[in-house]
N, C-alpha and C positions, 0 to 999 in steps of 0.2 A: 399481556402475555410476556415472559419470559425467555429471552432469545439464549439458546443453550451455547455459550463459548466454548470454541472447537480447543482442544487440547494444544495445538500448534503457539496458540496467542501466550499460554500461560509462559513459553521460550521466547515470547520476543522481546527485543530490545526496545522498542517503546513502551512495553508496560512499565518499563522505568523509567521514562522521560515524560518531560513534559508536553503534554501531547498538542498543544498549540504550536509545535511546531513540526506538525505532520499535519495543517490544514494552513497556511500561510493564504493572506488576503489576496484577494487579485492583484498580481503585479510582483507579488512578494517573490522569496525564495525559497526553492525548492529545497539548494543544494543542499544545506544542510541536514535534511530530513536524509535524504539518499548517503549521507553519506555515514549518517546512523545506520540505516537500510543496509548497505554495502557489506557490513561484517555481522548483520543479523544470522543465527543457526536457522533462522526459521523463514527466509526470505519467499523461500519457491512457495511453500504453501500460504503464504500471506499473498504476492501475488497473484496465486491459484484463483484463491477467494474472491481478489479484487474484481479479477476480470468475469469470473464469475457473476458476482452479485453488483456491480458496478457501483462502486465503493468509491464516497467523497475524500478528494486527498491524496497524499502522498501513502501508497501502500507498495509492498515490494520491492520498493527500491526507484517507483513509477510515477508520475504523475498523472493525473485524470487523462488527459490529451492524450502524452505515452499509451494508453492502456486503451485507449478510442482508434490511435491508430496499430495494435496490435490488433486488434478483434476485428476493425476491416481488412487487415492483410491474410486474417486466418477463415474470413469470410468467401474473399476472393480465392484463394489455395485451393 
C-alpha cells in the first residue's frame, strides 16, 4: 500500500539532504540534523506529524526522546 505524502514534505529541507543524517546511530549526533531543522519553512508541520505518528529520528527540529517527553507533558496538562 502506498503511504500518500502530505504536501508539507515536498517544503522540507531534508528532501534535499542526505537523510542519514536525520537517523544518526545510538550515541551519534543530533545536532546537526536540528540545525537543518532550525531554518526549515516546514518545521511545525513536520513536528506535527512526528508526534503524531511517533516517527523514528530527528523530525522537527526534535529528537525521539524530545518528542516522548513532549507527549507526557501534554498528557499530564
Amino acid at each position: 500500500m502506498k503511504r500518500d505524502v502530505p504536501d508539507w514534505r515536498t517544503g522540507a529541507v531534508c528532501a534535499q539532504t542526505d537523510l542519514e543524517l536525520f537517523f544518526p546511530e545510538k550515541g551519534g549526533q543530533a545536532a546537526p540534523a536540528k540545525r537543518l531543522c532550525a531554518g526549515c519553512p516546514v518545521r511545525e508541520a513536520c513536528l506535527a506529524a512526528a508526534l503524531e505518528q511517533r516517527e523514528l529520528g530527528v523530525w522537527g527540529g526534535t529528537t525521539e526522546a524530545e518528542r516522548a517527553r513532549m507527549r507526557r507533558a501534554g498528557a499530564a496538562a
